[in-house]
C-alpha angles and dihedrals in degrees: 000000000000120000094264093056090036085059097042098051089051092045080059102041090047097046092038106193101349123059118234097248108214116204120245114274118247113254106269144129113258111192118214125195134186089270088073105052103087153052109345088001134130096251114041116207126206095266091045086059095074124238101000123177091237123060118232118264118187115315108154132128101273119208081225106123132252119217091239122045095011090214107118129284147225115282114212112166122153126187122202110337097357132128122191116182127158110206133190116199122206119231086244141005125269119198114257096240083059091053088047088057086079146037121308107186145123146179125248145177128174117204099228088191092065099029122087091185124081141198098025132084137185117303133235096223128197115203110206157147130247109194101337080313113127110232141157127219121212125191110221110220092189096065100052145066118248116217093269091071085252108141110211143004102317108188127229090028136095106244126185115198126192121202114206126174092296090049105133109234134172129232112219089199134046101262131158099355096307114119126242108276088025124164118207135144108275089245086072099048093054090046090062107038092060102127135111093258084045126106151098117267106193134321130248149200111237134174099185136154115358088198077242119082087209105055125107124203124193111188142164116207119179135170104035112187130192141138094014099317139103107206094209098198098204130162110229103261133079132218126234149183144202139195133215125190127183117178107248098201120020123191092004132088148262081053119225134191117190121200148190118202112190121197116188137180122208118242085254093038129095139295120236121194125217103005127208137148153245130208112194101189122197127182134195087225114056125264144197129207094228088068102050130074113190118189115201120202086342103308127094125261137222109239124199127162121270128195091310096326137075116247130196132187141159111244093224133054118281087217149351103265138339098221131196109288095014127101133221109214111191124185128200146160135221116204121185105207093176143048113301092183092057089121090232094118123179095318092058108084121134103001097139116231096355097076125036127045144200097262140287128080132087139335139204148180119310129201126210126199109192101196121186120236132206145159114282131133084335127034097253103029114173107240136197092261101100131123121189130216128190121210134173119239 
C-alpha cells in the first residue's frame, strides 16, 4: 500500500462515515525548497509512498526558473516505466465545489530537447474522494487552451493553464458513473461527488503514464494553486544585478553615457534561459526617442517611449543560459544626438517639429534601469531581477 492510498484509507477510517471537512485556505504564497520534499515532509514524492508499480523517475526542486517568481521549479522527468509525482495532503477533505470557489491553475514547460513524447506535459492532480470512493483527478493540458491562446502543450515554452468549471479532467478510478480513464468538465465532477464521504485531500504534480513504455518526459511545473493556495517551488539563493554608468563625454556633445549592467545568479540561485536585457532610461530634462541612439552589447536598439520613460531593448537572447553561480555582463551606450532641454518633457513625444532638436543645450541627470530577460510565457519575459544608476550627463 503506497503512502496516497495509505492516507486515504485512515481519512476514512478517522472520519468514519462522515469526511472531515477542512475549511478553504486563505489566498496566500506558500514557498516550497528542496527540504520539504521527503519522508514526513510537506510535499511526498513517488519513492516516499512505499512499494509503487512505476519506478521514480526525477522529481526534485530545479534552480530553472518560473515566469513568475523566477526563483527555481519542480523538476518531474520519467524515462521508460517511471512515474515521478510530488503530493501535498491536506489535513482534511474539502468538497470539490468549495475548491472550485477559487483559483485551479498552474504553471508548466516541457524540454523538447530531452523529451521523446509529444504532445503531453505534467498534470495538476486532485486526489478525492467520490462517495467514500478513492480517485484521482488529472487536468489534461492537451486538451485545453493556456493563457497565450496556445491549444494545446507547446515544448520549450512556460504555459499556465487555468482550469474552470469546463475545464476537461480524468478519473483514475470508476465514480459516479464516469469510467475509469474518463474524461468529463470539472463541473460535472463536482456535481456528482456531493456526499458526506465525498472531497478533495491535497493536489499534486504528476508526470504518469505516456500510453508508450518507451517514452521519456522531462518537465518542469511551478506555482500550483488550489483551495485558496499558490505552492511557489523555489532553491534557496536570489539573483541579482547591478548597474555601472561613467559619462563618456562630458561637456561635449553629442553627450554620451556608457554603461555596464551585471546580472548574476548565486551558486544556490536560479537558472534563466535564454538571457537577454532591458534598459528603461529617465531624464530630468525631457527626451525624445528620436534623439537617442542606445547600442546593447555592441549592436543598435530599437528605442519607444514607455509610461514617461524610453525603453530599448534586442529582440533576441544575449546568451544561452545564465546558470547557477555564472554571471551575464552586458555593455551598453546611450548617445543623445538632440536637444535634452526642448521643453518638451515626457509628454512630448512625437510632436513633430515642436520637441527634439539638432544638438546643444542643456543636460541633466539620467536614470538607467538594467532589467534581466528570460524565456517565460514569452521568449524574451521581463523578470524581478533589475538594479538602477544616475548619472549626470
Amino acid at each position: 500500500m503506497n503512502r496516497l492510498t495509505a492516507y486515504a484509507s485512515a481519512v476514512l477510517t478517522a472520519c468514519a462515515s462522515v469526511l472531515c471537512l477542512a475549511p478553504s485556505a486563505q489566498a496566500d504564497t506558500q514557498r516550497v525548497t528542496a527540504a520539504d520534499l521527503g519522508p514526513g515532509r510537506p510535499w511526498l514524492r513517488i519513492q516516499d509512498q512505499g512499494s509503487s508499480a512505476h519506478p521514480p523517475g526525477v522529481q526534485e526542486v530545479s534552480p530553472f526558473a518560473d515566469p513568475v517568481h523566477w526563483n527555481g521549479s519542480l523538476h518531474l522527468a520519467i524515462g521508460p516505466g517511471q512515474q515521478s509525482q510530488a503530493a501535498h495532503f491536506y489535513t482534511g477533505a474539502v468538497q470539490l465545489s468549495t475548491v472550485m470557489g477559487s483559483e485551479i491553475s498552474y504553471d508548466s514547460y516541457v524540454d523538447g530537447a530531452h523529451s521523446t513524447a509529444t504532445g503531453t506535459g505534467p498534470n495538476l492532480q486532485l486526489p478525492m474522494f467520490c462517495d467514500g470512493a478513492f480517485t484521482t483527478l488529472s487536468f489534461q493540458p492537451q486538451l485545453a487552451t493556456d493563457a497565450e491562446g496556445r491549444h494545446g502543450v507547446v515544448p520549450d515554452i512556460w504555459q499556465h493553464w487555468v482550469s474552470g468549471p469546463s475545464g476537461i479532467w480524468r478519473t483514475s478510478r470508476a465514480v459516479a458513473g464516469f469510467p475509469a480513464g474518463g474524461d468529463a468538465p470539472l463541473s460535472a465532477f463536482a456535481e456528482a461527488c456531493t456526499g458526506a464521504t465525498s472531497g478533495v485531500i491535497g493536489l499534486i504534480g504528476n508526470v504518469g503514464s505516456l500510453g508508450d513504455p518507451t517514452a521519456s518526459l522531462d518537465t518542469y511545473m511551478d506555482n500550483l494553486t488550489a483551495n485558496g493556495t499558490t505552492y511557489d517551488f523555489a532553491v534557496d539563493g536570489t539573483a541579482t544585478a547591478r548597474v555601472d554608468l561613467r559619462a563618456a563625454s562630458t561637456g561635449e556633445e553629442p553627450a554620451r553615457i556608457d554603461g555596464t549592467a551585471v546580472f548574476h545568479s548565486p551558486a544556490d540561485g536560479p537558472e534563466f534561459v535564454a538571457p537577454g536585457a532591458r534598459l528603461t532610461i529617465g531624464a530630468t530634462t525631457g527626451l525624445d526617442p528620436r534623439n537617442v541612439q542606445v547600442t546593447i552589447d555592441g549592436v543598435p536598439a530599437q528605442v519607444t517611449s514607455e509610461n514617461g520613460h524610453l525603453v530599448a531593448q534586442l529582440p533576441r537572447s544575449l546568451a544561452d543560459r545564465l546558470l547557477p553561480g555564472g554571471t551575464l555582463t552586458v555593455p551598453f551606450t546611450i548617445t543623445f544626438t538632440g536637444d535634452g532641454g526642448n521643453g518638451c518633457g515626457y509628454g512630448g513625444y512625437g510632436k513633430g517639429d515642436d520637441c527634439g532638436g539638432n544638438g546643444g543645450g542643456e543636460h541633466g541627470t539620467a536614470t538607467v534601469t538594467a532589467r534581466l530577460l528570460a524565456r517565460g510565457y514569452q521568449p524574451l519575459q521581463a523578470t524581478d531581477v533589475s538594479a538602477e544608476a544616475s548619472i549626470a550627463f
